[in-house]
C-alpha positions in Angstrom: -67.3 213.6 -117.6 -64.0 214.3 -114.9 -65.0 216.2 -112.3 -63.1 219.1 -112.7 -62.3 219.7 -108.9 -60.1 217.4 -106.7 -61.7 214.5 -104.5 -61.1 214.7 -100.9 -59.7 211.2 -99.9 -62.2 208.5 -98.7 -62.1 208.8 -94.8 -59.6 207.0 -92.7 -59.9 203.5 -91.9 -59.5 202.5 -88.4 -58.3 198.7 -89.4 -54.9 199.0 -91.1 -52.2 201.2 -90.0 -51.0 201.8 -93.7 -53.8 204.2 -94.1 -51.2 207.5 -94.0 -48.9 205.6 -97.1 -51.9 204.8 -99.2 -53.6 209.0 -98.5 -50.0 210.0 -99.7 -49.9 207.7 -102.5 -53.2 209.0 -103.7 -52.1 212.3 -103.2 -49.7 212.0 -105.7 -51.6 210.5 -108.5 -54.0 212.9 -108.7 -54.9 214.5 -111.8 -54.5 217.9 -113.0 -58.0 219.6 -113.7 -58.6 219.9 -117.3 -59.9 223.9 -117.4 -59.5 226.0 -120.6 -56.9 228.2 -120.3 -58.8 231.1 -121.0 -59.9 232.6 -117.8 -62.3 235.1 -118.4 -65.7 232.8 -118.6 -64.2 229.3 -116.6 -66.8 226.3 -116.6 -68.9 226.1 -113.7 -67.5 222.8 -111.9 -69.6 219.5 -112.6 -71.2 217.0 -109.9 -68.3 215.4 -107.6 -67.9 211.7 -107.5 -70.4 211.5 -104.2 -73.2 213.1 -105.4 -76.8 211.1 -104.9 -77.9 209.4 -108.2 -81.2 212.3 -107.6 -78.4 215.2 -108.3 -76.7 213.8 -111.0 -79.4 212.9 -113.0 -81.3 216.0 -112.5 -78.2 219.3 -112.2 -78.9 222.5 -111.6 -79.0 225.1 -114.0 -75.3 226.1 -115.1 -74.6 229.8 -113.9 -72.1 231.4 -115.9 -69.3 233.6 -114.3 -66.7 236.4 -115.2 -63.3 235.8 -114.1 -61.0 238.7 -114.4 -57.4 238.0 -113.5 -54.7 240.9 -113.5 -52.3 241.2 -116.1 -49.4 240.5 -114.3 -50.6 237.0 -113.6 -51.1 235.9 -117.1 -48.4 233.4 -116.8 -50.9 230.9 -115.0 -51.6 227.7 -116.7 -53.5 224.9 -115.8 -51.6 222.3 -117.1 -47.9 223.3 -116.3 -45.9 224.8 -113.2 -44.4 228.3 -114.4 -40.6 229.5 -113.8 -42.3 232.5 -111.0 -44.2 229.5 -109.2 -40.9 227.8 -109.0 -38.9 230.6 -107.3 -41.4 232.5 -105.3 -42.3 229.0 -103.6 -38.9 226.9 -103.4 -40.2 224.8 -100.7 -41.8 222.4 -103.0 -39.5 222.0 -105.8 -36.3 221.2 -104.0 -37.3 217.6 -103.0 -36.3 218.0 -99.5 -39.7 217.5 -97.9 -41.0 214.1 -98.7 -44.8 215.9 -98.2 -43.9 218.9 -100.6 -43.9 218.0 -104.3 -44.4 219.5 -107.4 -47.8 217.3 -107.3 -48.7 218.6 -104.1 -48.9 221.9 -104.7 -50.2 221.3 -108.2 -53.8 219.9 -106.1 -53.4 222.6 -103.7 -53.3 225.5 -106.4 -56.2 223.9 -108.8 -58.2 223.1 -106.1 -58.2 226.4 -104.2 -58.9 228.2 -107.5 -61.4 225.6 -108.8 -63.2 226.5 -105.4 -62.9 230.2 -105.7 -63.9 229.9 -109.8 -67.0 227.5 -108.7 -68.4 231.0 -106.6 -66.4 234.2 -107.9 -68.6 236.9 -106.7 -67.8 235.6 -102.8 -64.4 236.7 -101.5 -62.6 232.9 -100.7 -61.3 232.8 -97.1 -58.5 230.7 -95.9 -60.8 228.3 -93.6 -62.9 227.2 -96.7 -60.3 226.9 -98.9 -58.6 224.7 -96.2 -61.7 222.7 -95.9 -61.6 219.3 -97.8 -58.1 219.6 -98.6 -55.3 217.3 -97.8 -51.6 218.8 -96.6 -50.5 220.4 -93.6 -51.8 223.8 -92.6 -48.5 225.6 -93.3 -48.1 224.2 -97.0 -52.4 225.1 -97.8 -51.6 228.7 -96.4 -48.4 229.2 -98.4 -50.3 228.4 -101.1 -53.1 230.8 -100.9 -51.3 233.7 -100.2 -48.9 233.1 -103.5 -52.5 232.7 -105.3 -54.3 236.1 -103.5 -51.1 238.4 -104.0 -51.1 237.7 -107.7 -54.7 238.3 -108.3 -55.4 234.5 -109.0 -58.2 234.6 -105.9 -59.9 237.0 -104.4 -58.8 240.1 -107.6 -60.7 243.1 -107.4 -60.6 245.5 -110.4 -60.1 249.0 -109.6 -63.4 251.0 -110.1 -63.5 253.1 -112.6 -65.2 256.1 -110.3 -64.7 259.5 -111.5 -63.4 260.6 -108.4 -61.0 257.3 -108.1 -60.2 257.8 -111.5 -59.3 261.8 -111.0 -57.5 260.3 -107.8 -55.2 257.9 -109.7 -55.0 260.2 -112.4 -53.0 262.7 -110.1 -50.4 260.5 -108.9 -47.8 260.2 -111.4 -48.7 263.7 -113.0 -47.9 267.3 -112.4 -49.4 268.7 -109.1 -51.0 272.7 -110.4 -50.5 273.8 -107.2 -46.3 273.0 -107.0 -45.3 272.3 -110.5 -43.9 268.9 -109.3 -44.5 265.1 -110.2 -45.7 263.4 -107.3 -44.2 259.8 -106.0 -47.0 256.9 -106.3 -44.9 255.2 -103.3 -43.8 257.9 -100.7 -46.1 260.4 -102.1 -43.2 263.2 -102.1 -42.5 265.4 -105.0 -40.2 264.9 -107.6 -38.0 268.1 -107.5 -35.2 267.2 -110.3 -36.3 263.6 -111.5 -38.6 260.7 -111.7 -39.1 257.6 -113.2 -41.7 256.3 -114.9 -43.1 253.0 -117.1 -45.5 252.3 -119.8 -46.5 248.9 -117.6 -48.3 251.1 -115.0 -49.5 254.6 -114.3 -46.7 254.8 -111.6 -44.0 257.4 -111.1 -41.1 256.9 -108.7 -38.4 259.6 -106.9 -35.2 258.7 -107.8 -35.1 257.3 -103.6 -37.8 254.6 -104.2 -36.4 253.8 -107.6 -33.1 253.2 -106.0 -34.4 251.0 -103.1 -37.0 249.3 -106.0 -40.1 250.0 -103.6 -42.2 249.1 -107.1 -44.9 248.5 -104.9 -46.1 246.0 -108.0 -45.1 242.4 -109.0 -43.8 241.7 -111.8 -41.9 244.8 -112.4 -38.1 245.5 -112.6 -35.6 248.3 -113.1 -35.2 247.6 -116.7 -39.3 248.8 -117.1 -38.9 252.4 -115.9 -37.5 255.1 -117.7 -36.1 258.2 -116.5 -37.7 261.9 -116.9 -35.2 264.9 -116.5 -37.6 267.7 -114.5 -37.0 271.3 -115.5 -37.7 274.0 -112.8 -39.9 276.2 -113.6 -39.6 280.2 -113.1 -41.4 281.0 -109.8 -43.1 284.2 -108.9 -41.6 287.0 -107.3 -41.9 287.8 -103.7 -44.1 289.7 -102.3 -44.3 292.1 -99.7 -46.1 290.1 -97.2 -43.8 286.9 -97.9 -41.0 289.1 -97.5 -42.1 290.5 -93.6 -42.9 286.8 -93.0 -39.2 285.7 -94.2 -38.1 289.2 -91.7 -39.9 287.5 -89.2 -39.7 284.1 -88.6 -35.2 284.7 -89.1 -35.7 287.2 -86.4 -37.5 284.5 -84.6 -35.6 281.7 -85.3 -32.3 282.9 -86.4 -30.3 280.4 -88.4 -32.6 277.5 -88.4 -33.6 277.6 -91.6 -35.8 274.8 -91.5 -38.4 276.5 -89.4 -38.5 279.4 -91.6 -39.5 277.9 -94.7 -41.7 276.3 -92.7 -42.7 279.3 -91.2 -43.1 281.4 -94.8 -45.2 278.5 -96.1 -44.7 279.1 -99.3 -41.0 278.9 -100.2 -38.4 276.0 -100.2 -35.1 277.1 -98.6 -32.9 278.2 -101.2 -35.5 280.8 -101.9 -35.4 281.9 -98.6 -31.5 282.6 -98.7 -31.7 283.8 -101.6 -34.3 286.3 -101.5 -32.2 286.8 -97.5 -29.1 288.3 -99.4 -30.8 290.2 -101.9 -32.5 292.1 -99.0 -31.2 295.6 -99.2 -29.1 296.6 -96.1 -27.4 299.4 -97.8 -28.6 302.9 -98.0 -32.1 302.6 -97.0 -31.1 301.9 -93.3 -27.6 303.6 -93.5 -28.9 306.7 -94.8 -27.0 308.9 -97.0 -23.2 309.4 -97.2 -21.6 311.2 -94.9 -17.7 312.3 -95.5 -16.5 309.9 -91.8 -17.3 306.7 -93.4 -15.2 304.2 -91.6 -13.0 302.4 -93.9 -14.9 303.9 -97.1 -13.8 307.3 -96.6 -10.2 308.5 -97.6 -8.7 311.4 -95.4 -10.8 310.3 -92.4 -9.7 311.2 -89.2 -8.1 308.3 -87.5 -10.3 308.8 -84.3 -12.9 306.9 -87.2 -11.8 303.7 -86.0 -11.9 303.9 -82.2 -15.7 305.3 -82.8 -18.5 303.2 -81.1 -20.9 301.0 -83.3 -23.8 302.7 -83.0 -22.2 306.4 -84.0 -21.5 304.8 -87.4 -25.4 304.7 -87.9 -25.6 301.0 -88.3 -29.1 299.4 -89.8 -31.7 298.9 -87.4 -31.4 295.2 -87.6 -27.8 295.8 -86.0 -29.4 295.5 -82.4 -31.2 292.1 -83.6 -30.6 289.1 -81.2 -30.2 287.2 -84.6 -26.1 286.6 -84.9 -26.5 286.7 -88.9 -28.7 290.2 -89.3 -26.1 291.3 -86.6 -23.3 290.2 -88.9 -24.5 291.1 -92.0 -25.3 294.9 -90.6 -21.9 295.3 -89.4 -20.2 294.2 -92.4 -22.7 296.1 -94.6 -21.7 299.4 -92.3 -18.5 298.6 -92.7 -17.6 297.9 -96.6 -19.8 300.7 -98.0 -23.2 299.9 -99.8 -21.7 299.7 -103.2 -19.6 296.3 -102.4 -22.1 295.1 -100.2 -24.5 294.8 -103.3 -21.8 293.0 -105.2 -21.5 290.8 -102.7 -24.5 290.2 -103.0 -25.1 289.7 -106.6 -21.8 287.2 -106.0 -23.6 285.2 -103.7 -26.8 285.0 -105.6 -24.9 283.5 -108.9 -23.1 281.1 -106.5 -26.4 279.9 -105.2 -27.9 279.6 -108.5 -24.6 277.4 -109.3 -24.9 275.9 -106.3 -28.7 274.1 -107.6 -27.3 273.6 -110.8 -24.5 271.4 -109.4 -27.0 269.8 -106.6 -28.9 268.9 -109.6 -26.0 267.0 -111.1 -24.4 265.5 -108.2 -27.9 264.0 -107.4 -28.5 262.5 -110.8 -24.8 261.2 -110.8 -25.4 260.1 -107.1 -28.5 258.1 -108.5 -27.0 256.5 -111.2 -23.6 255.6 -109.0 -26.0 253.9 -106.2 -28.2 252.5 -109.2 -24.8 250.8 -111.2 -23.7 249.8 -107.2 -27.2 247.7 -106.5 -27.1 245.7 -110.0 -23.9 245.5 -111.0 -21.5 242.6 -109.5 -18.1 244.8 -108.0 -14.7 243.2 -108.0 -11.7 244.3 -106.5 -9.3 246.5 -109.0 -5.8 245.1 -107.9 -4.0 243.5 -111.1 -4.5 239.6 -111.2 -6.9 239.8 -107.8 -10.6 240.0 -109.5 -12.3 238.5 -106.7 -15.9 238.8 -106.2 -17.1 241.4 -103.5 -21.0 240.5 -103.6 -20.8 239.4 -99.9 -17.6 241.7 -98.1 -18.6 244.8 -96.2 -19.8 247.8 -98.3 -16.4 249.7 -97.4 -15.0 247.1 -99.8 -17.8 247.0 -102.6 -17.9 250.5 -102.7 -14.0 250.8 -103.4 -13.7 248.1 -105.2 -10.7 246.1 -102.9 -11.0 243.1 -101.2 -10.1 243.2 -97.5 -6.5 241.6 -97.7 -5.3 243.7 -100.5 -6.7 247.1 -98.3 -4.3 246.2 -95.8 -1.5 245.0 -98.0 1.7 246.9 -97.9 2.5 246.8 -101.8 -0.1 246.1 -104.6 -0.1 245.9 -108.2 -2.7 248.2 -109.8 -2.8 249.1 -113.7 0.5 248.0 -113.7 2.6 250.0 -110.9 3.3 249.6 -106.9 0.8 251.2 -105.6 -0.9 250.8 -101.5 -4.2 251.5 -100.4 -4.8 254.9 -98.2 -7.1 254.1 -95.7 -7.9 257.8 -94.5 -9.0 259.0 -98.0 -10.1 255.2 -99.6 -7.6 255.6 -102.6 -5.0 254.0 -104.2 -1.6 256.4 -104.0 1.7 255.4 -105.8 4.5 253.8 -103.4 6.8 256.1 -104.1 4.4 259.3 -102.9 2.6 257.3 -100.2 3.9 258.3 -96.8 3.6 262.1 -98.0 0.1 262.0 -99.4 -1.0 260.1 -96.5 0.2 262.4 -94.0 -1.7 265.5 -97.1 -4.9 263.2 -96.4 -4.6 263.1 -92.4 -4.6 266.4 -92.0 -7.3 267.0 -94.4 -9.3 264.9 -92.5 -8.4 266.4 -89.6 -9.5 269.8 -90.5 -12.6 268.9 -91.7 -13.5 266.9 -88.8 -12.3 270.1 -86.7 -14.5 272.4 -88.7 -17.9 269.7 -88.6 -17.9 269.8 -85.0 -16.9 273.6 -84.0 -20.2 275.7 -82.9 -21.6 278.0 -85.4 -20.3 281.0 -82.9 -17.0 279.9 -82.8 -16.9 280.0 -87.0 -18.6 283.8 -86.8 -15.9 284.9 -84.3 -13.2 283.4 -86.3 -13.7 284.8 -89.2 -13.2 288.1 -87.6 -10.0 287.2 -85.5 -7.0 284.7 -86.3 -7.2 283.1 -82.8 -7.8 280.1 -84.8 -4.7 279.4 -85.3 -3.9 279.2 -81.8 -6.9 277.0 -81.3 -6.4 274.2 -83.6 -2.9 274.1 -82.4 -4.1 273.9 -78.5 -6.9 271.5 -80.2 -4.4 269.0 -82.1 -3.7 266.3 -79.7 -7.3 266.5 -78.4 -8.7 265.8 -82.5 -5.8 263.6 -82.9 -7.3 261.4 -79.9 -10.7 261.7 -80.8 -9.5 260.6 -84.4 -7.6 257.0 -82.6 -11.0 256.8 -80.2 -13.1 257.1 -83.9 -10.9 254.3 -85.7 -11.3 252.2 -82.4 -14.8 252.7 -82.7 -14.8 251.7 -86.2 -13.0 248.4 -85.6 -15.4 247.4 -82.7 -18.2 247.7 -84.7 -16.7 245.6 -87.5 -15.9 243.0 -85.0 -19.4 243.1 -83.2 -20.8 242.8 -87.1 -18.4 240.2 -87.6 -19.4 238.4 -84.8 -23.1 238.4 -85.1 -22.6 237.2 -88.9 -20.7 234.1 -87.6 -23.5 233.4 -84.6 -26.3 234.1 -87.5 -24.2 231.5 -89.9 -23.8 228.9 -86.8 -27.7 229.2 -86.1 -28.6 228.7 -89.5 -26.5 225.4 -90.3 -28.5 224.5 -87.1 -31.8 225.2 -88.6 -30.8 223.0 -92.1 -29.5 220.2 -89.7 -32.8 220.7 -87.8 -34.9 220.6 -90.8 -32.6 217.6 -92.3 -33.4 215.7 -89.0 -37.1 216.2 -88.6 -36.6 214.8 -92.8 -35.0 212.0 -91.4 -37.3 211.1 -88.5 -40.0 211.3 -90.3 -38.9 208.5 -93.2 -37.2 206.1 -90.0 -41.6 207.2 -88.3 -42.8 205.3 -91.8 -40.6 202.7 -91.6 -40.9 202.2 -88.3 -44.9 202.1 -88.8 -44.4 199.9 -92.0 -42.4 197.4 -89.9 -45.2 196.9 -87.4 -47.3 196.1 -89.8 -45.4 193.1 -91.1 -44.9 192.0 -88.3 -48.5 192.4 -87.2 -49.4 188.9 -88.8 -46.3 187.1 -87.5 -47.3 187.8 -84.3 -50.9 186.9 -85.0 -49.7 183.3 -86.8 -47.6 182.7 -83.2 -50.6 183.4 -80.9 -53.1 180.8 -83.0 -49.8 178.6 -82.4 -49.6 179.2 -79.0 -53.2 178.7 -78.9 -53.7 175.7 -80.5 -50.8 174.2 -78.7 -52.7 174.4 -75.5 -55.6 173.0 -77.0 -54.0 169.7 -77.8 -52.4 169.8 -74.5 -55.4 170.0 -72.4 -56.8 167.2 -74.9 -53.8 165.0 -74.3 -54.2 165.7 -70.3 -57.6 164.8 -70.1 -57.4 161.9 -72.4 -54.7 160.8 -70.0 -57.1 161.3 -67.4 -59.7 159.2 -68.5 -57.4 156.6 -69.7 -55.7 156.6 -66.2 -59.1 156.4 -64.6 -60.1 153.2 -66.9 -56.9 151.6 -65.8 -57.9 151.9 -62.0 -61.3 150.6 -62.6 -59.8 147.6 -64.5 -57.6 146.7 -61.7 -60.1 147.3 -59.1 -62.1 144.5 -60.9 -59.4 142.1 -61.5 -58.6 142.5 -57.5 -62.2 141.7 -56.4 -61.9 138.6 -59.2 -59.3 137.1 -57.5 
């Protein structure tokens, strides 16, 4: 019977060079493990190949195991490399890399899971998962990672606890306490909608959905479905709430933030709302009297040169608070009976105010969903190009750079030119007058983002405005210019850093194809000596037994030279 886990390589020999081509050879003709593909009872793995004759003729007693793997993973096959495999780990399917193959990393992944499956009830570590393999260290760990995030190794089943299952049970579901859905990701509360999916007890805030924090493999945008939330009626206010809302405005005026946090128990529209429908009428101004201000008709005109605090203002009138103040004054002033219109008016244009938060954030959610998967081109007649990788200004108006800046375009079939101060198309004919429309717009809304709070309140009591913003015009026309030059040195510094981040990444893949190549001209190199290893071996026994028959031929000279004196020595004495 195959063992069903891979054999380590026989240890290196010493004697030929050639060892590192035959390991790699070897590598790649191993065979795939033959394991059932069901994975919940896998077979215990057999004897290897050098175990004693003792152990194989006498195992151990098979001990079976249960083998749970999640139900994302259940694409894993023994016999065959999946599609995920194949994308998540590119490195070894793009035959760049003469080490990393599709037979590589098949060993790798069967034998680290053989060696987890052969001990299931021990968590695997990387150092004896590395142990007895053969591939570099980088390649083994890539590997069992991939195999421990999807649940292959080292899977642990949620328990089943009552008090983790009560846990998980209240993510996703409505909180008692705040009537909301909670976020499995952030852990915020879904005010106006969620998302959820059959796949997973998981519910998303329309934020998380948008920036696909799914916090699980395996799971798209096309698995969650969306769940309208309906407000629901809260209490009313009490008196305490009430002196806490009194409070913390007289302590922190119009920082409304603080507040709500202050009251503890209302969000902030509550808080203004319930602010406005505070009485300031005639429980602090008392009863009607026939001087009345502006109320009154046949007042004396001496009425109007009277001090504040002889027109028995509210109590709050004194307030450091620049709202109450406000709100007393104008409360004194109109008459009770218009002040409670007012506010009835403002309370229906808050409550239209939600309503239309309520839509713009659902319309927002969709427009940033259809911006993230859907591929934007640019709207000029016959252009069409693709804006997947300009600047977000472009994607999100749909024009490529050159036709923003182009004088005269085509677009659904008449001349029109791009505004850059609103980002719209405008016809030719109506351009130079609508642009000017937009500058000031933009103008006076810049102009009224950045003027202080105080500034607004004394405003709308005076028409010195007008004096200001004509005094202010050449200082928000130069803060527009330093703005757009702003604008433009930031696209060039982003400009610049994407051409320095392209340069160094051709220098990476010529790096990478370099090391490639130095490493096949290493094995030649090595396979080269080793040809000529015998050549050289052949030319010293040459060598060598070329001096042999030298010395043999000198001292056979020798002797042959010394008989040749001895015979002439004795024919000298003989004659």
């Amino acid at each position: 019977m195959a063992d069903p886990s891979p054999q380590p390589p026989p240890p290196a020999s010493t004697q030929s060079p050639l060892q590192p081509l035959q390991q790699l050879a070897a590598l790649t003709e191993l065979e795939t493990p033959s394991v059932a593909p069901s994975v919940s009872k896998p077979d215990t793995p057999g004897p290897t190949a050098t175990a004693t004759p003792e152990l194989i003729s006498a195992p151990s007693p098979a001990v079976s195991y249960t083998v749970i793997v999640p139900s994302f993973s259940a694409w894993f096959s023994w016999d065959e490399i999946h599609d995920t495999e194949r994308r998540l780990l590119p490195e070894f399917f793009d035959g760049k890399s003469t080490f990393r193959n599709p037979s590589s990393y098949k060993y790798l992944r069967n034998a680290i899971i053989s060696k987890f499956r052969s001990q299931p009830t021990s968590k695997l570590s990387y150092t004896e998962a590395r142990r007895g393999l053969v591939g570099d260290v980088g390649s083994v760990r890539k590997v069992f990672d991939f195999l421990e995030e999807w649940g292959l190794i080292n899977y642990t089943p949620p328990k089943k606890g009552k008090e983790e299952t009560e846990a998980r049970g209240a993510l996703g579901k409505k909180d008692d306490s705040s009537g909301k859905r909670i976020c499995t990701s952030c852990g915020a509360g879904c005010s106006l909608q969620c998302f959820t999916t059959a796949k997973a007890n998981m519910t998303l805030c329309a934020k998380c959905f948008v920036k696909s924090n799914y916090q699980r493999p395996g799971l798209s945008s096309a698995d969650f479905k969306r769940v309208d939330l309906l407000e629901e009626p809260r209490p009313d206010w009490t008196d305490k709430e009430t002196l806490h809302l009194l409070e913390a405005i007289l302590h922190y005026g119009e920082d409304w933030k603080k507040v709500t946090e202050y009251v503890a128990s209302r969000p902030v529209k509550d808080c203004i709302a319930r602010f406005v429908k505070l009485p300031f009428g005639e429980q602090f101004i008392g009863p009607k009297e026939e001087h009345n201000g502006y109320t009154e008709q046949g007042g004396d005109d001496t009425d109007e040169n009277e001090s504040i605090k002889r027109r028995r203002l509210s109590p709050l009138a004194d307030a450091s608070n620049p709202i109450m103040a406000q709100v007393a004054f104008l409360s004194a002033i109109v008459g009770p009976h218009v002040a409670e219109t007012a506010a009835q008016a403002a309370v229906s244009a808050l409550s239209n105010l939600g309503a239309n938060e309520a839509t713009d954030l659902t319309t927002e959610t969709n427009e940033e969903h259809e911006k993230l998967y859907s591929t934007p081109c640019c709207s000029v007649d016959g252009c069409g190009s693709d804006l997947s990788n300009c600047r977000d200004y472009h994607r999100r108006h749909k024009v490529c750079e050159a036709h923003s800046k182009a004088s005269i375009v085509l677009v659904g079939g008449q001349e029109q030119r791009f505004c850059q101060q609103c980002s719209r198309f405008h016809l030719l004919s109506e351009f130079d007058g609508v642009k000017r429309s937009c500058r000031n717009r933009l103008d006076l809304l810049n102009f009224r983002r950045r003027r202080p709070q105080s500034e607004t309140v004394n405003t709308s009591l005076s028409s010195a405005s007008h004096q200001d913003s004509a005094v202010n015009e050449p200082v928000l026309s130069a803060e527009l210019e330093i703005e757009e030059e702003e604008r433009e040195l930031e696209k060039s510094f982003s400009d610049i850093i994407e051409f320095q981040m392209k340069e160094m990444q051709e220098k990476l893949v010529s790096f990478e194809e370099m090391d490639a190549i130095m490493a096949r001209e290493r094995l030649q190199v090595q396979y080269l000596r080793d040809l000529i290893l015998p050549d050289q071996l052949a030319i010293a026994q040459h060598q060598h037994r070329l001096a042999m028959m030298v010395r043999e031929n000198v001292s056979t000279w020798e002797k042959l030279r010394s008989t040749n004196d001895v015979i002439d020595r004795g024919t000298t004495l003989l004659l």
